[in-house]
SEKEFI-467901 format. One record per residue (C-alpha): residue number from 1; x, y, z. Coordinates in steps of 0.25 Angstrom, whole numbers, plus 5000, padded with zeros to 4 digits. Example, Ala and Ser with C-alpha at 12.3 -4.5 7.8 and 13.67 -1.06 7.14 Angstrom:
# SEKEFI-467901
<resi 1 u 5049 v 4982 w 5031> .
<resi 2 u 5055 v 4996 w 5029> .
***
This chain:
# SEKEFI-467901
<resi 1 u 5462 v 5366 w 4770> .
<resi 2 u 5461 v 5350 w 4773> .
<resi 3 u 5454 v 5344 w 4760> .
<resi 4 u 5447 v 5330 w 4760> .
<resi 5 u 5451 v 5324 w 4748> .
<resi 6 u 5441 v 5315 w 4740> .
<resi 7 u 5445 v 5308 w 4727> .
<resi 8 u 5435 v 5303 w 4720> .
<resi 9 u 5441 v 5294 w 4709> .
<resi 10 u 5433 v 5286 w 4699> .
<resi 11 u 5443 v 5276 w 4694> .
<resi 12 u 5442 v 5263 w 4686> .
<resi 13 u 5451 v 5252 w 4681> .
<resi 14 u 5449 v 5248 w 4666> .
<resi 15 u 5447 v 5236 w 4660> .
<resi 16 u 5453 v 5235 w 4646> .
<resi 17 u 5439 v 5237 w 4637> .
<resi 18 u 5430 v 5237 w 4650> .
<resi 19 u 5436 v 5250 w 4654> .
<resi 20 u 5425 v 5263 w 4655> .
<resi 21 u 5428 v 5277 w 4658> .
<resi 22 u 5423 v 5283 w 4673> .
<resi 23 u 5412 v 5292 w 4672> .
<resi 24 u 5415 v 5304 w 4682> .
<resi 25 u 5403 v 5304 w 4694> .
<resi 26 u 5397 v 5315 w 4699> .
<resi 27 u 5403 v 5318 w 4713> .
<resi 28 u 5400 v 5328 w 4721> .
<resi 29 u 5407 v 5330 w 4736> .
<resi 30 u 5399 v 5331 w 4748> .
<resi 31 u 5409 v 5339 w 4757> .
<resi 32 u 5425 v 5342 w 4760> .
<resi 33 u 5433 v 5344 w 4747> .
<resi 34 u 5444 v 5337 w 4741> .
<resi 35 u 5448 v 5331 w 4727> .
<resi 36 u 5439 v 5322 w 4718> .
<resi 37 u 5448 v 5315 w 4707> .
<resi 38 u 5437 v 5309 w 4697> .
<resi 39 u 5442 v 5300 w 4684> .
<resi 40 u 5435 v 5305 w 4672> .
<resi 41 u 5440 v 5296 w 4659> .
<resi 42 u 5450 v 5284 w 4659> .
<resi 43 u 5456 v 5279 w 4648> .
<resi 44 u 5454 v 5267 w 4646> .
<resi 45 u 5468 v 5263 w 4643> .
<resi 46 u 5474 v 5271 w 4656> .
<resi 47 u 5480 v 5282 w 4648> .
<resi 48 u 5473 v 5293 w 4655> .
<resi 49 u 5463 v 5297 w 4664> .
<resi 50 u 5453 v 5310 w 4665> .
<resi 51 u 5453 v 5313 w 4679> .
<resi 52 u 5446 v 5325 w 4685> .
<resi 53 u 5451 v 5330 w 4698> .
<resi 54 u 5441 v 5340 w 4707> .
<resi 55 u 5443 v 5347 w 4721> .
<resi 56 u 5431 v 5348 w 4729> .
<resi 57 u 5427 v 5357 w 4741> .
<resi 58 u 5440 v 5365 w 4738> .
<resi 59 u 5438 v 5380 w 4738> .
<resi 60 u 5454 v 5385 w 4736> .
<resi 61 u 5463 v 5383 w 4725> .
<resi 62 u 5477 v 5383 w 4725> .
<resi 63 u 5489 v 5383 w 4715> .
<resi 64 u 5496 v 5371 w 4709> .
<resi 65 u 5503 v 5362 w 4718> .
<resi 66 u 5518 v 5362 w 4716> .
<resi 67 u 5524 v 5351 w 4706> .
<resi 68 u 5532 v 5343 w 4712> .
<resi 69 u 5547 v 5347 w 4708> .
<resi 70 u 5555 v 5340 w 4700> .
<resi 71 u 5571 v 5340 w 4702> .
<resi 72 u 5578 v 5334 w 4690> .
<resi 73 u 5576 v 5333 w 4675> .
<resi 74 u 5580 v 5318 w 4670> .
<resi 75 u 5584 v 5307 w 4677> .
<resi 76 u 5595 v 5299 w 4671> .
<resi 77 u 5601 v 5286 w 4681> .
<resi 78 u 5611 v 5276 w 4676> .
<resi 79 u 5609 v 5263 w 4684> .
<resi 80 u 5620 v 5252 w 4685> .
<resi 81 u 5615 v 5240 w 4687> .
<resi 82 u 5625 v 5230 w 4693> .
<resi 83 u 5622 v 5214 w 4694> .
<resi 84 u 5627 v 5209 w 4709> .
<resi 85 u 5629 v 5195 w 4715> .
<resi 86 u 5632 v 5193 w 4728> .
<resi 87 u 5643 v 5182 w 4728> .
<resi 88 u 5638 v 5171 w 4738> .
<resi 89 u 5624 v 5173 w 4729> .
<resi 90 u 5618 v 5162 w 4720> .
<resi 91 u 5617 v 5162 w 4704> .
<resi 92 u 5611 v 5176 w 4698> .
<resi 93 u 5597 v 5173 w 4694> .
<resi 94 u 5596 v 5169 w 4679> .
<resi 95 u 5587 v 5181 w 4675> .
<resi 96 u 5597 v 5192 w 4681> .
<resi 97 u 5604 v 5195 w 4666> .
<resi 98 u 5611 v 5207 w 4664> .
<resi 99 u 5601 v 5210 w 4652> .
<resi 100 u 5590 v 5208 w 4662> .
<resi 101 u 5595 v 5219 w 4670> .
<resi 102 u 5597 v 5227 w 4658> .
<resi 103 u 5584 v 5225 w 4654> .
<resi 104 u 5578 v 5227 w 4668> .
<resi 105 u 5585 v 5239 w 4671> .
<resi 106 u 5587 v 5245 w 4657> .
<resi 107 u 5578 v 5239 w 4648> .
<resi 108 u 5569 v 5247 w 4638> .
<resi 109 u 5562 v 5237 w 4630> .
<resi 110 u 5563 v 5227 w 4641> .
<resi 111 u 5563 v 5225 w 4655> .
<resi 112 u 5570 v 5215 w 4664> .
<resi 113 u 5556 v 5205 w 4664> .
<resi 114 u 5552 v 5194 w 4653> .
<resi 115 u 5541 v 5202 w 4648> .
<resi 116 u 5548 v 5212 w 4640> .
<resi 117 u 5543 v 5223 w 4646> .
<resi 118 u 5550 v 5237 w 4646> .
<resi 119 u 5549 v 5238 w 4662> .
<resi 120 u 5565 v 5240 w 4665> .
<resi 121 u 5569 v 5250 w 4674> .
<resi 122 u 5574 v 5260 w 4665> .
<resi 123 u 5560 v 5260 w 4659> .
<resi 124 u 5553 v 5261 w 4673> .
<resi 125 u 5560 v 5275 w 4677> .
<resi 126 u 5558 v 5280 w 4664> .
<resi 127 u 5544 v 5278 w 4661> .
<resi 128 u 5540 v 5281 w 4677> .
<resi 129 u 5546 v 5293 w 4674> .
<resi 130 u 5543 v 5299 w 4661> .
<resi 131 u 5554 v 5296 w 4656> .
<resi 132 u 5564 v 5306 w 4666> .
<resi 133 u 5570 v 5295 w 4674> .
<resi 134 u 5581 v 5289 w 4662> .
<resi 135 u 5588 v 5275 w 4669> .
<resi 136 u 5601 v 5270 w 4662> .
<resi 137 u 5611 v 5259 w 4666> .
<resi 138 u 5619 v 5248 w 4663> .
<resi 139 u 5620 v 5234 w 4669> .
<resi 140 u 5634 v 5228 w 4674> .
<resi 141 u 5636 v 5216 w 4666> .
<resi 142 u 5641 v 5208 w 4677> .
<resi 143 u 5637 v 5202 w 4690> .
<resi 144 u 5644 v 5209 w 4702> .
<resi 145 u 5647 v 5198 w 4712> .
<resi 146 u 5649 v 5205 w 4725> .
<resi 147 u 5652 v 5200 w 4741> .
<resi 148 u 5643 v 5190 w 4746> .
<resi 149 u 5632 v 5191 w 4752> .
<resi 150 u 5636 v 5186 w 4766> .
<resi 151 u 5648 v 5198 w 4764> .
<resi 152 u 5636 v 5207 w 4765> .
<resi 153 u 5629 v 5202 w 4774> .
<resi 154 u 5641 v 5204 w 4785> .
<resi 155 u 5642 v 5219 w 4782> .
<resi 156 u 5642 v 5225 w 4794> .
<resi 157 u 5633 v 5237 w 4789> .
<resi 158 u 5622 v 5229 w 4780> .
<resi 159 u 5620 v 5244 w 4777> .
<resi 160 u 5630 v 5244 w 4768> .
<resi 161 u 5629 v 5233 w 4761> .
<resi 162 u 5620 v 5235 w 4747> .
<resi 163 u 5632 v 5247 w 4746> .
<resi 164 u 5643 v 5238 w 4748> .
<resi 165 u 5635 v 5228 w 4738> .
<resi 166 u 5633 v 5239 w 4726> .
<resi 167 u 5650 v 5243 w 4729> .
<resi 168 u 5653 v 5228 w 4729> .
<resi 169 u 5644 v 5227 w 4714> .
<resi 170 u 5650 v 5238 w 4708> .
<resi 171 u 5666 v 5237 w 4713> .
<resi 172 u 5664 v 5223 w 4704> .
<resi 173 u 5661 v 5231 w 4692> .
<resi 174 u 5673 v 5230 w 4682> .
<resi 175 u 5681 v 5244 w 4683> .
<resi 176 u 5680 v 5247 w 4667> .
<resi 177 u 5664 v 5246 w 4668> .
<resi 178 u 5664 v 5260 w 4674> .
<resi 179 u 5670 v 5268 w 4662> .
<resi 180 u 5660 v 5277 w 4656> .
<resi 181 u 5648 v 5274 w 4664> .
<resi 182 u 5643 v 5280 w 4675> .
<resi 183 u 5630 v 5276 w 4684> .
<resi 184 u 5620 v 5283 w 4693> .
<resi 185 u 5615 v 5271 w 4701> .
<resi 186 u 5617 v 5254 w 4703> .
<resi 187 u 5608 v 5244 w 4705> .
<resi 188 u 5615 v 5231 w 4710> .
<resi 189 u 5605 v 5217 w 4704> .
<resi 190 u 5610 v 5207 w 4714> .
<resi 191 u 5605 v 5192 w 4716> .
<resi 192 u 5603 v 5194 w 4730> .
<resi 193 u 5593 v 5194 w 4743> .
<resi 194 u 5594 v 5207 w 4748> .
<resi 195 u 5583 v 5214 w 4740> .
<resi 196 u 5587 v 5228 w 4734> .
<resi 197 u 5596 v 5238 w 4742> .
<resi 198 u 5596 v 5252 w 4736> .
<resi 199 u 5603 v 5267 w 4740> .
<resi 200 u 5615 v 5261 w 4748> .
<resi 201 u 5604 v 5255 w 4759> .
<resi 202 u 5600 v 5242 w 4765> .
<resi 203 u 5586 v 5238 w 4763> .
<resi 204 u 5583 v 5253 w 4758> .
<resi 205 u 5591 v 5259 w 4772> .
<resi 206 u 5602 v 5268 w 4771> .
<resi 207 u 5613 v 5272 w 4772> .
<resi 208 u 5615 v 5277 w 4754> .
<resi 209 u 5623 v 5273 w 4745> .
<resi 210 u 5639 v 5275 w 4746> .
<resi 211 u 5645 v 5273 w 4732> .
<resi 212 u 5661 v 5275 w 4734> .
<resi 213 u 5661 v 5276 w 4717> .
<resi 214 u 5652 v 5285 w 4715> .
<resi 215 u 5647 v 5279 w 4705> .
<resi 216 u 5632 v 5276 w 4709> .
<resi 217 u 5623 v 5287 w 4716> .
<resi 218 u 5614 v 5273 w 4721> .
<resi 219 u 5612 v 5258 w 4720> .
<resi 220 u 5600 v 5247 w 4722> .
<resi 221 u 5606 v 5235 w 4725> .
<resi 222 u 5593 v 5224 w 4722> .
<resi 223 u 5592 v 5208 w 4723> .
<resi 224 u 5587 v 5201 w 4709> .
<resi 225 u 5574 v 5194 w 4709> .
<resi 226 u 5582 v 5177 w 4713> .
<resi 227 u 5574 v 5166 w 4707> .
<resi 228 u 5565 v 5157 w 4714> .
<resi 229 u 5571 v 5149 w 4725> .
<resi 230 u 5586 v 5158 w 4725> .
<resi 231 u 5591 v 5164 w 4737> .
<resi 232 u 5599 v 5174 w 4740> .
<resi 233 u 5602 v 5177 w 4754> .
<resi 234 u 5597 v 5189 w 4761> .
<resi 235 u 5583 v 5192 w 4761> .
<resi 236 u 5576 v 5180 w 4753> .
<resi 237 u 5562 v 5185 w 4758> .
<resi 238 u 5566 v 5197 w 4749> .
<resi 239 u 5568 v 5191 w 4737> .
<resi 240 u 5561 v 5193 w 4725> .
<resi 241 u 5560 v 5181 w 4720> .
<resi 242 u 5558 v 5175 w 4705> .
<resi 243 u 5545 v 5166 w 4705> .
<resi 244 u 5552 v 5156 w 4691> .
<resi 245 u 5566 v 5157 w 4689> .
<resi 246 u 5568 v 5165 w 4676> .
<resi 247 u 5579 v 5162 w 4666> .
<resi 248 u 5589 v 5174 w 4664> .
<resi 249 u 5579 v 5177 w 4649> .
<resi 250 u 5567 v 5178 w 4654> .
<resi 251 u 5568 v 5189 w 4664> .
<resi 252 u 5558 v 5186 w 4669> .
<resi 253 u 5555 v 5190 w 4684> .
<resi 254 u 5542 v 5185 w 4685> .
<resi 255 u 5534 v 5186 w 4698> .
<resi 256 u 5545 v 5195 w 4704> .
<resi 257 u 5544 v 5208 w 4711> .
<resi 258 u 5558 v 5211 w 4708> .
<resi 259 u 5558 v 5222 w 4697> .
<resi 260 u 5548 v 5231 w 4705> .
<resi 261 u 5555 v 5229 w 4717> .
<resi 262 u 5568 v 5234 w 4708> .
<resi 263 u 5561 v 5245 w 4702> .
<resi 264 u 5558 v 5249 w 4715> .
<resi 265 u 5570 v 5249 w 4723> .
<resi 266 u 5578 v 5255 w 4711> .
<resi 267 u 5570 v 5269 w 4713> .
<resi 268 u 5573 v 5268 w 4728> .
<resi 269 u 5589 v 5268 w 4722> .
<resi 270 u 5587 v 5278 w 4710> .
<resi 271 u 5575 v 5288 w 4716> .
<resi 272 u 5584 v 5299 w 4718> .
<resi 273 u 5591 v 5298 w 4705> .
<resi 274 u 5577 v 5297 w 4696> .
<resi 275 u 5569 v 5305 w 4703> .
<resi 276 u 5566 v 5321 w 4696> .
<resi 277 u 5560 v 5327 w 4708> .
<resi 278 u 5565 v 5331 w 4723> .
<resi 279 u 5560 v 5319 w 4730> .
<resi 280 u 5570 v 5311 w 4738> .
<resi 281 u 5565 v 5299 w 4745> .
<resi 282 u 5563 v 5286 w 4737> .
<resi 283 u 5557 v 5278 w 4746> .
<resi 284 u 5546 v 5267 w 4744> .
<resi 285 u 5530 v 5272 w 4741> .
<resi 286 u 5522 v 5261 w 4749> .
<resi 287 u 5520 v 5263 w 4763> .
<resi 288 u 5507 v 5261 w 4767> .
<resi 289 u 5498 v 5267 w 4769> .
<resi 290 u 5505 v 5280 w 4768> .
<resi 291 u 5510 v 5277 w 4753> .
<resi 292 u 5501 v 5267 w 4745> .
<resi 293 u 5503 v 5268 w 4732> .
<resi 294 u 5503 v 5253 w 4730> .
<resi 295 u 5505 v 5246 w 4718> .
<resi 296 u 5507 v 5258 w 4711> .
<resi 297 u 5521 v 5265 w 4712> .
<resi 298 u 5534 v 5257 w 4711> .
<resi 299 u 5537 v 5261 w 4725> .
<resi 300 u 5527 v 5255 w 4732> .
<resi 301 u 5519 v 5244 w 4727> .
<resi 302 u 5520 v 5245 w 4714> .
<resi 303 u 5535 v 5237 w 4711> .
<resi 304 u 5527 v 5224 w 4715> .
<resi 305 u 5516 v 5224 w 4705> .
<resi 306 u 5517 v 5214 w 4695> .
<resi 307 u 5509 v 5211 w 4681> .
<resi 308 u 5507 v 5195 w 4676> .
<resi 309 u 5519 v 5192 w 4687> .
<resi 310 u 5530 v 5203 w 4682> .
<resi 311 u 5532 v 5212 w 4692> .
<resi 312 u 5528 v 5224 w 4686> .
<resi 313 u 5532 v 5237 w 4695> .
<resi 314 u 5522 v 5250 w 4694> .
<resi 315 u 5526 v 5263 w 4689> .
<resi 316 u 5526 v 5274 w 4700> .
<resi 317 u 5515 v 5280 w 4705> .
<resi 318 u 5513 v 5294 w 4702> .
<resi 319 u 5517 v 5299 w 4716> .
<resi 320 u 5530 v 5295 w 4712> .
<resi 321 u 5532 v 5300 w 4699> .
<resi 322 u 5527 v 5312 w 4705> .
<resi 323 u 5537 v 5312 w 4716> .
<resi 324 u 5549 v 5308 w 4707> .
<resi 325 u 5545 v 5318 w 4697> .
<resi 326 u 5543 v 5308 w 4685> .
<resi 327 u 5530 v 5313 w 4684> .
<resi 328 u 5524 v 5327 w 4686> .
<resi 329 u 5508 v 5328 w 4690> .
<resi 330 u 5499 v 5337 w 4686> .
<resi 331 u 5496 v 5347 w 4697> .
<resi 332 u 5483 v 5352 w 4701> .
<resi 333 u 5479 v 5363 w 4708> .
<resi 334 u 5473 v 5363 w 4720> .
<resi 335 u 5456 v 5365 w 4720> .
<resi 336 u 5458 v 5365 w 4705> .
<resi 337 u 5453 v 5351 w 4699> .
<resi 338 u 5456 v 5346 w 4684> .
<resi 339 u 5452 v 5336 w 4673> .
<resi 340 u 5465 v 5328 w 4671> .
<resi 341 u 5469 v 5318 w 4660> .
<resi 342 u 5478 v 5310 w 4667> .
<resi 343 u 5489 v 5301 w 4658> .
<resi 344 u 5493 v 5288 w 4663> .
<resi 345 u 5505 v 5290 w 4672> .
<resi 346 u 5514 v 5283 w 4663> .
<resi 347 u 5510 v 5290 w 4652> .
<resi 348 u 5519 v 5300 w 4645> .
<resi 349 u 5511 v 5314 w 4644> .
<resi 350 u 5499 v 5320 w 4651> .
<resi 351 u 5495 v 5322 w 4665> .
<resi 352 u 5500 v 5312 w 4672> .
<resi 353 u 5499 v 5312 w 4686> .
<resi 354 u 5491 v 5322 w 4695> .
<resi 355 u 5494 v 5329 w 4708> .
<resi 356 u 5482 v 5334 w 4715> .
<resi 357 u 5483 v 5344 w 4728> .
<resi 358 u 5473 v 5341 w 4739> .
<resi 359 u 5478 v 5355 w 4746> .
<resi 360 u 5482 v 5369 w 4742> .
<resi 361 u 5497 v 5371 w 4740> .
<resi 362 u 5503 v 5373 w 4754> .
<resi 363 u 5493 v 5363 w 4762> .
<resi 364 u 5495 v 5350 w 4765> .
<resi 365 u 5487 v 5338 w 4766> .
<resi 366 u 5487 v 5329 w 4778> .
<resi 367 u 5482 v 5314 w 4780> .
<resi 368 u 5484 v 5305 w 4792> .
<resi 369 u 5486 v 5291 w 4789> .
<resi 370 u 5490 v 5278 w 4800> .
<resi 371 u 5499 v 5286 w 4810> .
<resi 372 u 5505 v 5294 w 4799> .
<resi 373 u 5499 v 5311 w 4795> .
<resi 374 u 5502 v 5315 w 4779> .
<resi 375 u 5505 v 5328 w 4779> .
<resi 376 u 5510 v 5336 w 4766> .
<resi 377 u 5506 v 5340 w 4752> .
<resi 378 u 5494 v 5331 w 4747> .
<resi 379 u 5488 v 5328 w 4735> .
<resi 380 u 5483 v 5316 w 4725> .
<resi 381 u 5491 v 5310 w 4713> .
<resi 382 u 5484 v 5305 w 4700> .
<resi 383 u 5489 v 5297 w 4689> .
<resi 384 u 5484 v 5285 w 4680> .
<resi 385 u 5490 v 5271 w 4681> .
<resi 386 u 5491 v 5260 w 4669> .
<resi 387 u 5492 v 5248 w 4670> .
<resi 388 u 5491 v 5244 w 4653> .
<resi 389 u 5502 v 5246 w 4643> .
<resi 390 u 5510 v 5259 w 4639> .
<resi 391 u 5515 v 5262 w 4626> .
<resi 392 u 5529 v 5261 w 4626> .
<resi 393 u 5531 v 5258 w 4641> .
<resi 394 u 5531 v 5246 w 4650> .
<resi 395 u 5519 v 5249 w 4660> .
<resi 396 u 5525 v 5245 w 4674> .
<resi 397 u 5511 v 5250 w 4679> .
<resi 398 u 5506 v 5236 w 4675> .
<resi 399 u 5505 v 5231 w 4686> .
<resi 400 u 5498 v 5241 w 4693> .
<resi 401 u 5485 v 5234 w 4701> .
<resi 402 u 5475 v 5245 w 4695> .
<resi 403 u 5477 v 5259 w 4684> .
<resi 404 u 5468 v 5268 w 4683> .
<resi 405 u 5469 v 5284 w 4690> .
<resi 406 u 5478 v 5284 w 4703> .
<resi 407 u 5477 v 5294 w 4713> .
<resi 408 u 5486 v 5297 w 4724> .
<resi 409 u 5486 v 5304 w 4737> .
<resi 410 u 5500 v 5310 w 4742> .
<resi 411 u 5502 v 5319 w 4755> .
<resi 412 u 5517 v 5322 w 4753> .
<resi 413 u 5523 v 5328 w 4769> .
<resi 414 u 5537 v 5325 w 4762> .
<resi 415 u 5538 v 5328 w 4745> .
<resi 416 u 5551 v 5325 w 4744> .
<resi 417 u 5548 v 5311 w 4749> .
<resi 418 u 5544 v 5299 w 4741> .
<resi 419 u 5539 v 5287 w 4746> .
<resi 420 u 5540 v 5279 w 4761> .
<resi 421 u 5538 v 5293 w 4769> .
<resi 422 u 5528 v 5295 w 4781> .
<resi 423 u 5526 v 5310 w 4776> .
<resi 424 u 5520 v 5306 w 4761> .
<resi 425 u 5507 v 5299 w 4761> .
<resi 426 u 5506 v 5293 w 4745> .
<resi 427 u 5493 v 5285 w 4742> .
<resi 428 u 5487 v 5279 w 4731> .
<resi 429 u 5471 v 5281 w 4735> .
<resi 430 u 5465 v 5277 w 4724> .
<resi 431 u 5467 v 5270 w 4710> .
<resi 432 u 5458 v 5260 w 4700> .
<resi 433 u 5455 v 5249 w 4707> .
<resi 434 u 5441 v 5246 w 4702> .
<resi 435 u 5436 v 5238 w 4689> .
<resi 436 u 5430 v 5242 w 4675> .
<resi 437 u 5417 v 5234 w 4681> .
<resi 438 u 5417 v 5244 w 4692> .
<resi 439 u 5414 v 5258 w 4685> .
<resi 440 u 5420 v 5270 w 4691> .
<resi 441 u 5420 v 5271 w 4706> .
<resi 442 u 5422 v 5283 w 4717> .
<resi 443 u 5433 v 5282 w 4724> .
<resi 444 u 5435 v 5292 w 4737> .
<resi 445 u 5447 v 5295 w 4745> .
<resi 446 u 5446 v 5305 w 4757> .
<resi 447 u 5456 v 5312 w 4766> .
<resi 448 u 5454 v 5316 w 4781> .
<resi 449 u 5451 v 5329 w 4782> .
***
């Protein structure tokens, strides 16, 4: 059965005291059948929404839709983080303190910024995923100075050269450091102009990682953010630059890019080693218009969003919690609506996130869009995004343009991949983008047949 979808969404952004709840409209469709999802209540704060979810036009019912599975218990990673120079390279950059990259990386009351704020790495895979992701590590309290750059650049295989950087790095470390520790990954922080280099490849190309210790299952070899008016050599178009030179106490970092552009580049490196479920691609979330999900996932948009001029990188989107098996929706039946109470996602109890079929278990749905036809599993996500404080937790949601109630539409041809693949369509179709002033407003979304 081919179904029209049709979501009818009443959604709002809040205004501090000039917020007011929707009030549900009567609707009634005219033809077709399809899904109506309809926001009751919002609280007023974004700690839950009452959502109502209703099939129309659909005479069959059908069983659950299978969970997506789930592979491993815990996650525990030990991260190494090594400080490299090359040595033709200028001064390191007066903010690049090893207690800045222990706070960065590390930190739980404190992150690598001058705001105080508990946004470190640590805390970022923690709190995106309920608290099953647990990273650990320790930073090498010395710089590795290893070839020069021009050295690298004659390599006859440029292929090989972020490994042959990593082995240079770690050969420098002193024998004795080794003794009782042991690591799962390493991250090289260089003063550099080469941008980031992760998994043994070149600009995110193979071939993988060869570690002749064995010591590493993995590595991300990533520039620092330079100050203003530095250069370092290969790709200055590239460079992140700091808008003020910041003095090594203020961490500062303003008006950068950098640490969302860390964050991201790091789950390329770690994906496989933090994920719970049976997915095995990591690639990026944000090729249009096949995967716009924007501002709001970390892997696409989302590690560019900023608040008062500190980059301020979003939390993951649903879909990718959902994929990586942080988060476990609530599945509905298909033909069978519900009343939900959704929690905010980063919340710590409740329903959470929402999977919707549009199709009876077995069928598929199919959408055809540019050049390219989705074919494969298809359904709606729903969750609720916050952009105010929460107890306990840096938000990294901050800087998100809207919250409210999101909803997202999936066609997944391949299940086991995530992200940058012509056989998944991932969309964010619709989201609160409207003021208090403007009451609540209908919002329709429709499929081909």
């Amino acid at each position: 059965m081919k179904t029209k979808v049709l979501l009818l969404a009443a959604l709002i952004v809040f205004c501090g005291a000039c917020a007011r709840a929707p009030v549900r409209k009567a609707w009634v469709p005219t033809s077709g059948s399809g899904v109506a999802v309809h926001i009751d209540k919002m609280d007023t704060n974004f700690k839950y929404a009452k959502v109502s979810i209703d099939y129309f036009g659909v005479n069959e019912k059908s069983a659950k839709v299978k969970a997506p599975s789930q592979k491993f218990g815990n996650r525990r990673l030990n991260i190494l983080v090594i400080p490299a120079r090359f040595a033709d390279s200028e001064d390191i950059p007066r903010f690049a303190t090893f207690d800045w990259m222990k706070n960065m990386m590390f930190g739980t009351s404190k992150g690598g910024d001058d705001r105080n704020a508990r946004n470190s790495v640590k805390n970022y895979f923690a709190w995106s995923s309920s608290g099953k992701v647990k990273l650990s590590g320790d930073i090498y309290e010395k710089w590795a100075v290893v070839k020069k750059l021009s050295d690298y650049r004659e390599m006859d295989n440029q292929n090989d050269l972020p490994t042959q950087i990593v082995q240079d790095a770690i050969s420098t470390i002193d024998v004795g450091y080794w003794r009782g520790k042991s690591y799962d990954f390493v991250v090289c922080l260089m003063p550099g102009g080469f941008w980031s280099i992760y998994k043994g490849g070149w600009y995110e190309q193979l071939p993988h990682w060869r570690d002749p210790s064995w010591r590493f299952k993995g590595y991300l070899v990533m520039e620092m953010p330079v100050e203003k008016d530095s250069f370092y050599g290969m790709e200055p178009k590239r460079r992140l630059l700091l808008e003020n030179e910041q003095s090594a106490n203020s961490y500062g970092l303003k008006h950068s890019w950098w640490y969302g552009s860390f964050l991201h580049e790091l789950f390329h490196g770690i994906g496989p080693y933090v994920t719970l479920s049976d997915v095995e691609n990591y690639a990026d979330l944000y090729q249009p218009p096949f995967e716009l999900v924007k501002e709001y996932d970390l892997m696409s948009g989302g590690n560019h969003n900023s608040v008062n001029g500190y980059n301020e990188p979003s939390f993951f989107s649903g879909y990718t919690k959902m994929k990586l098996g942080f988060v476990k929706p609530r599945m509905l039946k298909f033909g069978n609506g519900k009343r939900i109470k959704i929690k905010f996602a980063e919340g710590n109890s409740g329903t959470r996130l929402v999977k919707v079929p549009l199709h009876k278990s077995g069928e598929l749905g199919t959408m055809s869009l540019k050049d390219r036809t989705f074919s494969g599993e298809e359904y709606l996500l729903i969750e609720l995004r916050k952009k105010g404080e929460i107890s306990g937790k840096h938000n990294f949601d901050a800087g998100l343009p809207h919250e409210g109630v999101a909803i997202y539409h999936i066609i997944e041809g391949a299940p086991k991949e995530y992200g940058n693949d012509a056989k998944n369509l991932v969309q964010l179709v619709d989201l609160s983008l409207l003021g208090p002033s403007l009451g609540v407003v209908d919002y329709v979304y429709r499929l081909e047949e």
